[in-house]
DOPATOR-95577 format. One record per residue (C-alpha): x, y, z; residue in one letter. Coordinates in steps of 0.05 Angstrom, whole numbers, plus 32768, in hexadecimal, padded with zeros to 4 digits. Layout:
# residues N
XYZA...
This chain:
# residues 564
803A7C7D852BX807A7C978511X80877C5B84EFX80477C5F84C9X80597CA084B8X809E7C96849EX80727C628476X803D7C8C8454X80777CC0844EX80A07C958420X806C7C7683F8X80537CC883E7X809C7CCE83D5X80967C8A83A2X805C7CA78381X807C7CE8837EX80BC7CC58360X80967C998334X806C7CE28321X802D7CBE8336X80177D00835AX80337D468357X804A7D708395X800D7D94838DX7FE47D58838CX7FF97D3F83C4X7FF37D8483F0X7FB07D8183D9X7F987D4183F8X7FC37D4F8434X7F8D7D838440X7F557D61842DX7F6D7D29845CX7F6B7D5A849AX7F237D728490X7F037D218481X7F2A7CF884A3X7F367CD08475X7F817CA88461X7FAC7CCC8431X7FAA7C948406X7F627C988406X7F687CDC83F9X7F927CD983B8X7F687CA1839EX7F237CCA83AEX7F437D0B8386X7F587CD9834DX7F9C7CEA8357X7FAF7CA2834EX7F8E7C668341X7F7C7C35837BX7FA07BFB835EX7FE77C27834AX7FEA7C418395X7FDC7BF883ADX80157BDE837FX80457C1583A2X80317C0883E4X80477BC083D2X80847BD783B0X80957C0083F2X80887BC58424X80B17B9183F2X80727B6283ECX804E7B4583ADX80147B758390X7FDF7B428363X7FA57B48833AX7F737B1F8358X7F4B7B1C8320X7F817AFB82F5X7F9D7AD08337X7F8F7A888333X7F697A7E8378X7F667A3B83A6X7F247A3683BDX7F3A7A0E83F6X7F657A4C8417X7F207A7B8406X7F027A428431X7F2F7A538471X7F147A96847BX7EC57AA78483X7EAF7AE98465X7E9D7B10849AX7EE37B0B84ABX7F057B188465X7EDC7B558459X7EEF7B7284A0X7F387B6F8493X7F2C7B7C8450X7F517B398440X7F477AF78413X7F747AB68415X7F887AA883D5X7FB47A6483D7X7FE67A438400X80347A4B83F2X80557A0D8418X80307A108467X80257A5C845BX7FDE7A7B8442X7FE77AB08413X7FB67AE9841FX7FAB7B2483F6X7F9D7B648428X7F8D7BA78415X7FB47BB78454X7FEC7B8C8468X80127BB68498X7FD07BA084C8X7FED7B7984FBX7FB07B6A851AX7F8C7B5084DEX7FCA7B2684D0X7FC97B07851CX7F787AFA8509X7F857AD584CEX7FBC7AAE84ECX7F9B7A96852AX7F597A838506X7F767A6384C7X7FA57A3E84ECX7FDE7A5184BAX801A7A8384ADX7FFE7ABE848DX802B7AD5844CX80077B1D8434X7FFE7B2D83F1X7FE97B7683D9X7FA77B8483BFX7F7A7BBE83AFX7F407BCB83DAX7F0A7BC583A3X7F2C7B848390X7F267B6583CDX7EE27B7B83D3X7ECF7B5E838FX7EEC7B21839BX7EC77B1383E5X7E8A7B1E83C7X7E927AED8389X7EB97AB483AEX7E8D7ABB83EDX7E4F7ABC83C9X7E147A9283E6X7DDB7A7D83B6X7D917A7E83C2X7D857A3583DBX7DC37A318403X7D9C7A30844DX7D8079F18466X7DB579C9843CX7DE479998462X7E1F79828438X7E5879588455X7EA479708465X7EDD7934845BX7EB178FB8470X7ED178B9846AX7EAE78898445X7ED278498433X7EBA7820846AX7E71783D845EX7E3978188451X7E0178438424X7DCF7846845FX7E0978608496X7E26788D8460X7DD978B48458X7DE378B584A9X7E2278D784A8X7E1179058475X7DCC790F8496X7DF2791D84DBX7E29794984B2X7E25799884BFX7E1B79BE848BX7E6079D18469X7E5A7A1A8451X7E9D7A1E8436X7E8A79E68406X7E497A0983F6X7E767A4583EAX7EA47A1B83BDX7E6F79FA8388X7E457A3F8388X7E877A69837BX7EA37A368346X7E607A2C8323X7E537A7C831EX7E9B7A838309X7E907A5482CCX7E487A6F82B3X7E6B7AB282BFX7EA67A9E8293X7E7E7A798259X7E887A36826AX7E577A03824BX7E7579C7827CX7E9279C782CAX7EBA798F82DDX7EC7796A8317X7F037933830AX7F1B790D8340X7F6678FD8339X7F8F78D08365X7FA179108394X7F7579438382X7F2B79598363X7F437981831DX7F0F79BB8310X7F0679C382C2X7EDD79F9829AX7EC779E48254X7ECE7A2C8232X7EC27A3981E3X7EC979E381E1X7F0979DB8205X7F0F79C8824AX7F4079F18275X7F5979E082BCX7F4A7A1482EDX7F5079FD832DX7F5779C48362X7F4679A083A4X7F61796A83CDX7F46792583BEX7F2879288407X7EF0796283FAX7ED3792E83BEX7EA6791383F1X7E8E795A8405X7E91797183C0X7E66793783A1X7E2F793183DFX7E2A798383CFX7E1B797C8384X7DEB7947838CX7DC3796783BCX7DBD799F8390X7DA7796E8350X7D7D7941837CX7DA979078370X7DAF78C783A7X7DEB78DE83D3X7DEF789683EAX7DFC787D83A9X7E3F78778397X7E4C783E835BX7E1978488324X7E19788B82FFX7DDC78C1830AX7DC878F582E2X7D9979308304X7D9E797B82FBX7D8479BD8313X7D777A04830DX7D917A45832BX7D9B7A8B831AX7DE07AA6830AX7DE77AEB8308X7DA07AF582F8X7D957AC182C2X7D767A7782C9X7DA57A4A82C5X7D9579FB82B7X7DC579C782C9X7DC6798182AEX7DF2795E82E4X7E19791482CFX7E3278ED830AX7E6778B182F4X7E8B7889831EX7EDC7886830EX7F1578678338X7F1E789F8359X7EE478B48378X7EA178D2834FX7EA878F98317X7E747939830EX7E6B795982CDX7E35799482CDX7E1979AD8283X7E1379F4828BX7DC67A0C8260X7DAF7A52825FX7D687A4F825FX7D587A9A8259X7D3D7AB5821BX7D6F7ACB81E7X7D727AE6819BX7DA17AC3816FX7DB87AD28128X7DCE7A9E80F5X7E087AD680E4X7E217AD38130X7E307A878126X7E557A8A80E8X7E1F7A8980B6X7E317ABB8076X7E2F7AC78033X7E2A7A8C800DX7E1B7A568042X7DE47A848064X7DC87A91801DX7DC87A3C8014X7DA67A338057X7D727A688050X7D597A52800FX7D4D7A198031X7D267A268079X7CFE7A56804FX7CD87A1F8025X7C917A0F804BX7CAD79CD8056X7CD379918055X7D0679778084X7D4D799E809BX7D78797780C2X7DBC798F80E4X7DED795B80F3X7E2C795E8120X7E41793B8161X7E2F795981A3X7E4479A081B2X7E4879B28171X7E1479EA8176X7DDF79BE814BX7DA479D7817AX7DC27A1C817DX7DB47A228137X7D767A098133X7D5E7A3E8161X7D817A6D813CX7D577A5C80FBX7D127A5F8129X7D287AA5813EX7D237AB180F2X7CF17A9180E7X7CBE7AA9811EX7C897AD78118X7C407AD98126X7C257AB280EEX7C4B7A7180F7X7C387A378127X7C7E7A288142X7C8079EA816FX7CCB79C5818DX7CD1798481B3X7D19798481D5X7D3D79648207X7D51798F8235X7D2B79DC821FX7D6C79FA8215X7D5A7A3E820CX7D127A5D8210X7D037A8681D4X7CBE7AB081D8X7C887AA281A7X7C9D7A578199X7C787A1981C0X7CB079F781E0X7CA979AB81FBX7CD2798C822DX7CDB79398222X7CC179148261X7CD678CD8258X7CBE78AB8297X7C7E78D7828FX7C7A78B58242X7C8378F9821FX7CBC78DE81F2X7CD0790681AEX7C9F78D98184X7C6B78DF81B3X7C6E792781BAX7C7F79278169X7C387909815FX7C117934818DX7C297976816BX7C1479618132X7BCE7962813AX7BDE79A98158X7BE179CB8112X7C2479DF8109X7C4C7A0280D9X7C9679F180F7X7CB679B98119X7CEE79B2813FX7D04796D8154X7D38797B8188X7D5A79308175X7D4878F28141X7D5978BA8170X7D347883815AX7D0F78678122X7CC978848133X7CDE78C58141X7D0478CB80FDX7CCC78A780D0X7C8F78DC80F4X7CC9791980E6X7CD4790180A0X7C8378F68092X7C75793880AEX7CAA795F8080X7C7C793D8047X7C33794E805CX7C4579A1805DX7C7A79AF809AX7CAA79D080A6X7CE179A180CCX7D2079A880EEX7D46797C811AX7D9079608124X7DAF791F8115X7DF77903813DX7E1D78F180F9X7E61790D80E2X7E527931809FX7E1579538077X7E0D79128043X7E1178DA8086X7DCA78EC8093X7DB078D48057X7DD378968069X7DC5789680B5X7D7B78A480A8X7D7A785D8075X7D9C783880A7X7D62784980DEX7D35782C80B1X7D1B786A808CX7D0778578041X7D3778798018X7D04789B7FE9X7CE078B78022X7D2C78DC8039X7D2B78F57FF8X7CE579107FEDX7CEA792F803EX7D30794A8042X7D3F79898024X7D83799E8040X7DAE79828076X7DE079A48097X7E25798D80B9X7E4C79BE80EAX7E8079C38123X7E9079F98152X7ED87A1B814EX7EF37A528175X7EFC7A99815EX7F397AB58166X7F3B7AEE8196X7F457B388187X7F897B3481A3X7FA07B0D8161X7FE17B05813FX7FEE7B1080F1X80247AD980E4X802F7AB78099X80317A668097X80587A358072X80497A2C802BX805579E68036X802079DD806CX7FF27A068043X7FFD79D58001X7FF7799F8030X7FB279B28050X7F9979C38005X7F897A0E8022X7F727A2F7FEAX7F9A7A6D7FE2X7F8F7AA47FA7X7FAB7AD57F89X7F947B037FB7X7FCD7AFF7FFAX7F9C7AE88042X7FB77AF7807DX7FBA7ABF80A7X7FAE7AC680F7X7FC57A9B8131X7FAC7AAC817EX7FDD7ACE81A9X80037AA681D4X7FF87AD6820FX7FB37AE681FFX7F8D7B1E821AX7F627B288256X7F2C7B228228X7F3C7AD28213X7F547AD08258X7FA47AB98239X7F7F7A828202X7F7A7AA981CAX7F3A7A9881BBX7EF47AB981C8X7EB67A9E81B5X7EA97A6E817DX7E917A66813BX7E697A36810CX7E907A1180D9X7E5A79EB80AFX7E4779C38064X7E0679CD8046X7DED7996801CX7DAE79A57FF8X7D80796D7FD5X7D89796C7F89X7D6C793A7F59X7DA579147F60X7DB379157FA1X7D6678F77FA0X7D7978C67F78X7DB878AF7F95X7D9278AB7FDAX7D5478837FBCX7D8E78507F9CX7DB1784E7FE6X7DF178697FCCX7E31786C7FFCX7E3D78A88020X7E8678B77FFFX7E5478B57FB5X7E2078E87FD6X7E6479127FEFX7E76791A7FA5X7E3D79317F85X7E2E79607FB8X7E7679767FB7X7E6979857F6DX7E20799A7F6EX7E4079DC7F9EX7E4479BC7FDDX7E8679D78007X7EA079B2803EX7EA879BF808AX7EF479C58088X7EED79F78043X7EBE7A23806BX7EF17A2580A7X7F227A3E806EX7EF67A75805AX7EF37A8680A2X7F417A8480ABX7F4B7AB58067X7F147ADE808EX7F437AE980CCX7EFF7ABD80FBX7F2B7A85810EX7F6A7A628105X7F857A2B80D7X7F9F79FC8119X7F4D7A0A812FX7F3679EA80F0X7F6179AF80F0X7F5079AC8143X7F0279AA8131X7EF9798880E7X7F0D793B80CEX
């Protein structure tokens, strides 16, 4: 008891030192610690004498261990795994990763002896404490702990061998297996931690010694965390219970996905099974399918270009295609445009594969291709519906490109995306499916081209560039000095250290002209439809990303990352 005086004595005399808390202050919640009860630490936090997190950090500083920020701590599920919940909220503890044969725990407390002896004995490893606020602690067992809905009745399997296997005796051992709720734990926490973060991809590579964790966030993939090679068994027979997929089947890819709510919000998830030397990969495409409201002026879309575009989707019809490869926002745009373009009076019909998003007032089709509800199928059938708008969520094939084409000439409105590289390649794509060329140039009106950069964050850096790179990249500077930005190298909490938050459009518009007509009816080369575009108006995908640079949106080394 005297010891834990002398304890609380000196820390008071810390945050006195450190003037964290006046004299007065702390007589204060001396008092109002003898008539609740409650710990003087408690006390001075409750009066908002000090914050939680400062006296946390001096109670470390006093007992000479490490005080962390969980939130920004890089956390190994597989030490989260060691301790169940009830526990870590009792002792107001959570394991955070292993340092050698030692687990590192972050305690609100660590002067508790008997927590420590708890840990130890039902871990099975040396505790090493680590400071942490209360509320911290808190936070954190509630996200990484976090059970979903259709978690009970599950039965996943924990390190089962195998190699010497056949596909019949592996469903039997999976069958037989428990169910493994620190596995559940795992793929619930890391797939809410991605949605939660932005990421439009999870995933799961198997390396020699270990399963890598990767988020794809604003289009780059980050590492974030890692298990042992020996939970991939565990780890795969989880996810493909979840996406219906054969657990038995271990050579041939699978595709499957499913839905779920994260924090509130239906989630889809288009799951991709593939085989590799190392065990099965798992990739899982992240789709929001709640409603939302997009603006063309959120993606990038200004002046100018939107001016270009708009003149365009506001005709009564004809054919708009948007080009790019995948994840390059192609659909996100088009949904941007039928947010614009919806209102009572117009017969708005989409056939897509999957429903990305679900926007209200629009007839939206999902393809069914083992029910025979293909996009031509579904192309034809809407037709006879009366509508005013199309949107073709992909020209795959011949058919479905020849009934788009047809319909942009008999009086609608079409839109739909093409995989080529650049706005004039459709022209050229669309002849090589077998589309006659005059009919591309009586149904297409405009054709756009885009990729996705990343904006830089608000934590930003002013810096000036060589005037030989500049000359070299042919960046158009005036008279007029730009500032040029570059992402911090630190970042911000915001970025989370990238530099980077969000991302923007970079796009060409290429409208039909008379001789862009003509060159298409004569089957001219793409480079030849290029140039007269070029000089009809047309700017290019990298000279939009330079308007975007002068504008402070992105950076040059973004550009160059994201445009040929």
């Amino acid at each position: 008891m005297a010891q834990a005086k002398k304890k609380a004595k000196s820390v008071t005399h810390l945050l006195i030192e450190d003037g964290l808390v006046t004299q007065e202050q702390l007589l204060e919640a001396l008092q109002q610690k003898k008539a609740t009860g409650k710990s003087l630490a408690r006390t001075l936090i409750e009066m908002g004498a000090v914050s939680e997190s400062k006296l946390t950090e001096v109670l470390a500083q006093h007992l000479g261990l490490e005080f962390v920020d969980i939130a920004s701590y890089r956390i190994d599920m597989t030490a989260v795994a060691l301790l169940d919940e009830k526990m870590a909220m009792r002792h107001l503890s959570i394991p955070l990763s292993f340092d050698d044969d030692s687990l590192v725990v972050a305690m609100a407390d660590p002067t508790n002896i008997f927590a420590l002896d708890d840990i130890r004995m039902t871990t099975g490893h040396q505790v090493k404490p680590v400071v942490a606020t209360k509320g911290d602690i808190e936070d954190a067992v509630r996200t990484y702990y976090r059970e979903s809905e259709d978690s009970s009745g599950i039965e996943t399997v924990n390190e089962i061998d195998s190699a010497d296997l056949d596909d019949q005796e592996l469903a039997d051992a999976i069958g037989a297996a428990t169910t493994d709720e620190p596995m559940v734990r795992f793929v619930n926490y890391i797939i809410n931690e991605g949605v939660t973060g932005g990421a439009s991809d999870i995933h799961f590579d198997p390396q020699e010694r270990e399963i890598v964790i990767r988020y794809r966030i604003d289009g780059v993939l980050h590492d974030v965390k890692s298990l042992p090679i020996k939970a991939l068994a565990a780890l795969t027979s989880r996810v493909k219970i979840m996406s219906d997929l054969n657990i038995a089947e271990r050579r041939i890819p699978q595709d499957g996905h499913y839905e779920k709510l994260v924090s509130g919000r239906p989630i889809d998830f288009r799951v991709a099974v593939l085989p590799t030397v190392f065990g099965e990969k798992i990739v899982l495409r992240v789709l929001d399918k709640s409603s939302i409201l997009l603006r063309l002026n959120d993606l990038g879309y200004d002046g100018e270009t939107l001016e270009r575009y708009e003149s365009s989707f506001r005709r009564p019809n004809g054919a708009i295609l948007v080009t790019g490869p995948t994840g390059s926002g192609k659909s996100t745009t088009l949904y941007a445009t039928l947010n614009v373009l919806n209102d009572e009076t117009k017969n708005i019909t989409t056939v897509e594969d999957p429903v990305e998003y679900r926007l209200p007032g629009i007839n939206q089709i999902q393809i069914n291709a083992k029910a025979g509800l293909t996009f031509s199928s579904a192309l034809r059938s809407i037709l006879r519906t009366s509508p005013d708008i199309i949107m073709v969520g992909e020209i795959r094939d011949l058919e479905t490109a020849q009934i788009a084409v047809e319909s942009a000439l008999t009086g609608h409105l079409v839109f739909s995306t093409l995989h080529t590289n650049d706005a004039p390649g459709a022209i050229t794509r669309l002849t090589e499916m077998g589309i006659e060329p005059f009919l591309t140039a009586s149904g297409i009106v405009c054709v756009l081209a885009q990729r996705l950069g990343r904006r830089l964050c608000t934590c930003k850096q002013p810096y000036e560039p060589e005037q030989e790179l500049l000359e070299r990249l042919e960046f158009p500077v005036e008279d007029g000095r730009t500032t040029f930005y570059r992402p911090n190298p630190s970042g911000c909490g915001r970025c989370g250290g990238t530099g980077y938050k969000g991302r923007i459009a970079l796009v060409e518009i290429m409208k039909m002209s008379p001789e862009i007509e003509q060159l298409t009816i004569e089957e001219a080369s793409t480079a030849e439809i290029k140039s007269v575009a070029v000089e009809q108006g047309m700017k290019s995908m990298r000279h939009d990303g330079w308007d975007k640079v002068k504008q402070g949106t992105t950076s040059i080394e973004e550009v160059l990352r994201v445009v040929i």
